[in-house]
N, C-alpha and C positions, 0 to 999 in steps of 0.2 A: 751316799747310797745306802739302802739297805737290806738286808737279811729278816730272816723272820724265825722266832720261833713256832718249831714243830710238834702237832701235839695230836694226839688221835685219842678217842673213846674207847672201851670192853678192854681197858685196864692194860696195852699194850704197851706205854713208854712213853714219854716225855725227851726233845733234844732240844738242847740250843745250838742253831748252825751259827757260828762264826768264820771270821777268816779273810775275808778281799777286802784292801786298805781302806777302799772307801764306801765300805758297809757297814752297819751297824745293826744290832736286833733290837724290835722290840714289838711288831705287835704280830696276837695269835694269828694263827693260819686259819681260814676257810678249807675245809676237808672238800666239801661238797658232797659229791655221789660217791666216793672212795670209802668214805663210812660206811655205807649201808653196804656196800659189796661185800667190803671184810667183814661185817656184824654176823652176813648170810652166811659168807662161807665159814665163819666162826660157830655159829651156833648149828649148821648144817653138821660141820666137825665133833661135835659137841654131844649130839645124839648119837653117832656111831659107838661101836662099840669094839673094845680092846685097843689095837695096834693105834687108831685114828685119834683117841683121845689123847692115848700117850705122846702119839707126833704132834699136837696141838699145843700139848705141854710143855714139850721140847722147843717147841717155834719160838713161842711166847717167849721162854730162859732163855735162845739166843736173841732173839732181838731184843728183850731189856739188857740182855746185857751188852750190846753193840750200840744201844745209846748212853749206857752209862759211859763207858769208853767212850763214845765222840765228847760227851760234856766236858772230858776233861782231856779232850785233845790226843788222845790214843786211838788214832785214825786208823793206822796200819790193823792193828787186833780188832778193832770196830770192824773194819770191812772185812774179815775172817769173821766176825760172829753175824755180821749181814747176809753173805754168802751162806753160812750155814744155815740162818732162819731163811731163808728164801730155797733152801733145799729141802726142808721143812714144811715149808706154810700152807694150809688148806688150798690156796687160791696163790697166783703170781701179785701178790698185793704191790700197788705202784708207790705207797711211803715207804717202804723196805728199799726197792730200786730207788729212790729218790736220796732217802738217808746216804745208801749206799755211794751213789753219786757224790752226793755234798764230803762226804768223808776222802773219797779221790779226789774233788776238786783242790781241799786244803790242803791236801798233799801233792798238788802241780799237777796232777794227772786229769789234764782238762779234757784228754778225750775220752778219757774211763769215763769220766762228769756226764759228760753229754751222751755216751753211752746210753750208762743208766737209768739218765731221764727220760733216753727215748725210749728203753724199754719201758718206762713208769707211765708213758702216755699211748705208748701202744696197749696198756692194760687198761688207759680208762682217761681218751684223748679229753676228756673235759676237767683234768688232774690240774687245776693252775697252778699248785708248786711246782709242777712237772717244768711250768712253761717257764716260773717265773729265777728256779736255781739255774735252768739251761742258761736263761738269759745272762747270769751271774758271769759263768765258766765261757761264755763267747765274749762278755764284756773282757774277762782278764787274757781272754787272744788278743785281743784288737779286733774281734769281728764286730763292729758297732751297729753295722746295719742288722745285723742277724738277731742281736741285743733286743733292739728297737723292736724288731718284728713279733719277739717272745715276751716283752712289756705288754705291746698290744693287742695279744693272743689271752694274755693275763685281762685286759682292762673288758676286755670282750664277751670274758666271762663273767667279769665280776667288776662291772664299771665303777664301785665304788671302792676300788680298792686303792687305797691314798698311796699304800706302799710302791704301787707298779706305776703310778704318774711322777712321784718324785724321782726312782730311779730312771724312768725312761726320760726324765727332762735333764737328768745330768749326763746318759749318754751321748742326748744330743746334744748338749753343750759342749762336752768331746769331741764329737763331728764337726766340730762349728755352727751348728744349726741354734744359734742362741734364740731368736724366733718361736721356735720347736719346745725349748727348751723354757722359754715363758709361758708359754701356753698350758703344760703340765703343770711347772710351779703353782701358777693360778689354778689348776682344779685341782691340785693336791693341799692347796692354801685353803678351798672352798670345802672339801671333806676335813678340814679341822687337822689338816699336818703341819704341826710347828716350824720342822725345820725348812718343808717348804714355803710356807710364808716367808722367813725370814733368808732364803735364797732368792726368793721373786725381790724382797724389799734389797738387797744388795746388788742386785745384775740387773735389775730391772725399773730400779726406779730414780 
């Protein structure tokens, strides 16, 4: 299964989430409409004058510095500089809560996780990382059907996304549902994902 790296536009941070055994990172994230929100309330920020800019300035230093800390696994001080930029931030921006989350995930705290992501999609319900880390932190409960359902809340928004077919085909592989579990393989083999061809060509052929 896999993870993804996180990466947003107007110069805010760069993270790699790692962490659940059977995830791996590697391709960019789709922001979608979570860019342009933050751009607006960034540059709305921007125009103001005194107090508003310097809070702008300050958001920005905690949260690069709260994903400097996740890259190198200082989870616990990450989500203190998360919490701080989201006390901070022009707007409740849903990568801050999402970051935020991934950094409790890898620290056991799977319901801080899911938490944070649902506040991440209560700020902008078409967030697919929102759907697709939730999916992560109910995969490591055992909630597989819940898993399944934030795959295909992911695939629904963003049908070509190879990453959300291959890990929804190995939850249900988990379930038992090998069937399920082929199906995915095969369109994450057809958007060009290696490892899911080479799981369809193992289990399935």
């Amino acid at each position: 299964m896999k993870l993804r790296n996180t990466a947003i536009a107007l110069g805010v941070g760069a993270a790699t989430a790692a962490g659940l055994s059977l995830l791996k990172v590697d391709k960019p994230v789709v922001i979608g409409s979570t860019a342009v929100v933050v751009g607006a309330a960034l540059m709305i920020a921007l125009r103001d004058e005194g107090n508003l800019n310097k809070k702008v300035r300050d958001y920005e230093y905690f949260f690069n510095r709260a994903q400097d800390k996740f890259e190198v696994a200082n989870y616990k001080e990450a989500i203190l500089d998360y919490s701080k930029a989201l006390e901070l931030s022009p707007a409740e921006i849903c990568l801050v809560y999402s970051m935020r989350g991934n950094a409790k995930c890898n620290l056991g705290d799977l319901d801080g996780a899911i938490s944070d992501q649902n506040k991440a999609l209560d700020f902008d319900p078409l967030y697919a990382d929102g759907y697709f880390y939730r999916s992560s932190a109910k995969f490591k409960m055992g909630d597989f059907a819940g898993a399944i359902e934030d795959y295909t809340k992911v695939i629904e928004i963003n049908p070509t996304d190879s990453d959300a077919f291959f890990n929804r085909a190995n939850v249900k592989k988990e379930s038992g549902d090998l069937n399920g579990a082929y199906e995915d393989w095969k369109k994450g083999a057809e958007l060009g994902d290696e490892d899911a061809a080479k799981l369809l060509k193992e289990h399935c052929e």
